[in-house]
N, C-alpha and C positions, 0 to 999 in steps of 0.2 A: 637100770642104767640111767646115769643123769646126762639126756640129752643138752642141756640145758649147758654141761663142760665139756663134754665130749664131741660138741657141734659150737665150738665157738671159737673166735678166731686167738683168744688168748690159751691156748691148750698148746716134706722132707722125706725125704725114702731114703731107706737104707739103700748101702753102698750096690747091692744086688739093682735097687729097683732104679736108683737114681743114672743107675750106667744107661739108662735103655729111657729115659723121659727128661727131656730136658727142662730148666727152671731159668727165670729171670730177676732178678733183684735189680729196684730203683733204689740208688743209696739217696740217703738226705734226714729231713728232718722236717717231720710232717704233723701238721695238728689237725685233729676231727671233732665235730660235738656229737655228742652221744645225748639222745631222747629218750626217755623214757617212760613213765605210766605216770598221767597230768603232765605230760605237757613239758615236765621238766628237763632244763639242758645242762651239760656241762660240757667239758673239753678234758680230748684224751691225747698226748703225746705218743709218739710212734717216731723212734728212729732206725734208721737202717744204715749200718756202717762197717765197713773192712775193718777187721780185728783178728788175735791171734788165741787160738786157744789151746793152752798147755800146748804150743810148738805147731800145733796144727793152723796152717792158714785160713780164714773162716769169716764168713758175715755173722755179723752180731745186730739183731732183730728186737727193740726193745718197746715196751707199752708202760706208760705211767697215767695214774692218773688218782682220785681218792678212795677206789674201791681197791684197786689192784695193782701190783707192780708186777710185772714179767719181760724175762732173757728169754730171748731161744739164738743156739749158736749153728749152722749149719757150716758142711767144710765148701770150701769158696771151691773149689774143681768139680764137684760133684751135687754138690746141694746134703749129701748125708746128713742127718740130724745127729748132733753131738750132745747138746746139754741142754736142759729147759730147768728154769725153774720159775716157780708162778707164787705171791705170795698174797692171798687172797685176803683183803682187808676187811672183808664184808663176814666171810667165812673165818677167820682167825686163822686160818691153816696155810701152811707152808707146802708147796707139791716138787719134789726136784728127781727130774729121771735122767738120767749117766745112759745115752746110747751108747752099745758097742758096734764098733766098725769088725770086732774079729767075730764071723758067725759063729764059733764056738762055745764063745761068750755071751752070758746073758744081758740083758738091756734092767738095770735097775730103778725102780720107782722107790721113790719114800715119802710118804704123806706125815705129817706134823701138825697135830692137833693141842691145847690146850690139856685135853684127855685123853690122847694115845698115839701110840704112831706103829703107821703102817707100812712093810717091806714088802716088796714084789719082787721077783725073777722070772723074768720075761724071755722067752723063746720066742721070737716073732720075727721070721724076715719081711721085706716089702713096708715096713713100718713110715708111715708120714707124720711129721710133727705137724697138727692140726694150726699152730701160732705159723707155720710157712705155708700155709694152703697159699695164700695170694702170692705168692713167690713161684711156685707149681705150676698152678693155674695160668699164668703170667707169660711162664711159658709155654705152656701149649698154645695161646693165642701168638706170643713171637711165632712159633713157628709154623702155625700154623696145621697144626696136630689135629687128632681127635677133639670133639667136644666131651667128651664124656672119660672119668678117671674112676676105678675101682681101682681101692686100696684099702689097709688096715691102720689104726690108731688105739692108741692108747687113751681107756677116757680118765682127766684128769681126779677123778671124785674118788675112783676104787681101785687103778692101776689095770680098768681088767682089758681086755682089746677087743676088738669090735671090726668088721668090716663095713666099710661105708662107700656112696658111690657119690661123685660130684659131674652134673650133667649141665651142657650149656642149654640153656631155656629159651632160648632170644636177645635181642638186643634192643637198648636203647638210648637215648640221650638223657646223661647226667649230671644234674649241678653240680662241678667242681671245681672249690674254691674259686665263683663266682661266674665260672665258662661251661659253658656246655662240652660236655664230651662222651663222647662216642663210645659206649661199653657195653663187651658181652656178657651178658646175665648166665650167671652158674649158680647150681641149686644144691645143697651139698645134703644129704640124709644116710641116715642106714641103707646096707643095701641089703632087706632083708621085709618081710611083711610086716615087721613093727614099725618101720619106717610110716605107715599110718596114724602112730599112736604117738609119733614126735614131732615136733616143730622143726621144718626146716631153717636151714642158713641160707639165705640169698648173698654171694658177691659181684658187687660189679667192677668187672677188670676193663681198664681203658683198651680197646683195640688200637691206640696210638703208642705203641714201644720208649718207655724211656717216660711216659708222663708221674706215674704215679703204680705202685702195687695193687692198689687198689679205689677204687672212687668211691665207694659206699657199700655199707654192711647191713643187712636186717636177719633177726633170730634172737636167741637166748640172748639176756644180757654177761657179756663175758664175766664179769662178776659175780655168774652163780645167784644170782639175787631171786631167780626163779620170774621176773618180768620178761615183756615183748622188749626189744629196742633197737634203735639203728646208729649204725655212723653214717655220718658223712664229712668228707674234708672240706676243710676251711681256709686250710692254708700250708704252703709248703715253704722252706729255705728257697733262699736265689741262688745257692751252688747244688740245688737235688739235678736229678734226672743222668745220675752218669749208671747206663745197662749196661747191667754185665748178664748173659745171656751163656750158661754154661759156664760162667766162670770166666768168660770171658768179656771185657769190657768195647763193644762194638756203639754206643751211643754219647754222648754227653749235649746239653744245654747251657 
């Protein structure tokens, strides 16, 4: 298994899991740099904004940058994951999974390679789209939940699924976009004894509702590139911070 897309934040519960766990979404438009092996920096875009998908009301979660471009659409009442698609620039490969919301139905994966392409049919309830962990997470800190989240995901590189656990570790203060703030540390791995043999994900979620999805990231480079690297934000729009909390919008800045 390639820890490495399966545990990074460019990779939501189904409609079963997301009834019973609630999520947060900060909408806006937010820039991070991203570090990698020497030192070197760039900058990743990340927006998050109310859209509609095929008639489904829904956030739309997007990452650009020069390795990778990635959509993930969740439905705006529920957090349900709907669509992802990741087009990896480093990898040449194209990854796009169709969640079904009817469990009778299967969740389909399609991997697109210069040399071949690969179909999955997926039976998985409880399924999180790993590209909304910080949306998840988010919530459990609004409300105030458990620290700690078992679920299952699909990992991007084979289609195949995986059970993983994400546990809050501590907290600390961190630089964001140029202000200190206040965030619980979640550690994201397999939940399973190979979880030794993979690199974890670190995220740091603001415990201040409404600031940010997320303040900084360390683990796999979302790019697959097989490096250590981190984010951290740099900078956000002057219209972000409207939370919606379940779907529901209870914040704005």
């Amino acid at each position: 298994m390639g820890m490495g897309c399966i545990l990074c934040l460019l990779c939501a519960a189904t409609s079963g899991l997301a009834g019973s766990m609630p999520f947060a979404v900060v909408s806006g438009n937010f820039i991070y740099a991203r570090a990698g092996a020497g030192g070197q920096e760039s900058s990743i875009s990340y927006q998050v904004e109310a859209a509609n998908y095929h008639g489904i009301e829904a956030w739309r979660i997007a990452w650009s940058d020069a390795r990778m471009d990635a959509v993930h659409y969740i439905r705006r009442g529920d957090g349900a994951p709907l669509y992802t698609r990741r087009v990896n620039h480093v990898r040449q490969e194209t990854v796009q999974i169709s969640y079904s919301l009817d469990p009778a139905k299967p969740h389909i994966y399609r991997r697109e390679t210069p040399n071949e392409t690969l179909v999955r049919r997926i039976h998985q309830p409880g399924l999180i789209d790993m590209g909304t962990l910080p949306q998840v997470l988010s919530g459990l800190q609004a409300t105030r939940e458990s620290g700690e989240l078992r679920f299952f995901a699909i990992d991007y590189s084979d289609g195949q699924v995986y059970a993983l656990v994400a546990r809050r570790v501590g907290y600390a203060t961190v630089a964001n976009a140029g202000v200190g703030v206040r965030c619980a540390i979640y550690e994201a791995n397999l939940d399973s004894w190979k979880a030794a043999f993979n690199p974890a994900v670190h995220l740091d979620v603001p415990t201040r509702a409404g600031l940010a999805n997320f303040a900084a990231y360390s683990g796999p480079d979302p790019a697959g590139s097989g490096e250590l690297t981190t984010l951290r934000m740099l900078s956000r729009s002057s219209d972000v911070a409207a939370l919606s909390i379940a779907g529901k919008a209870v914040l704005a800045h």
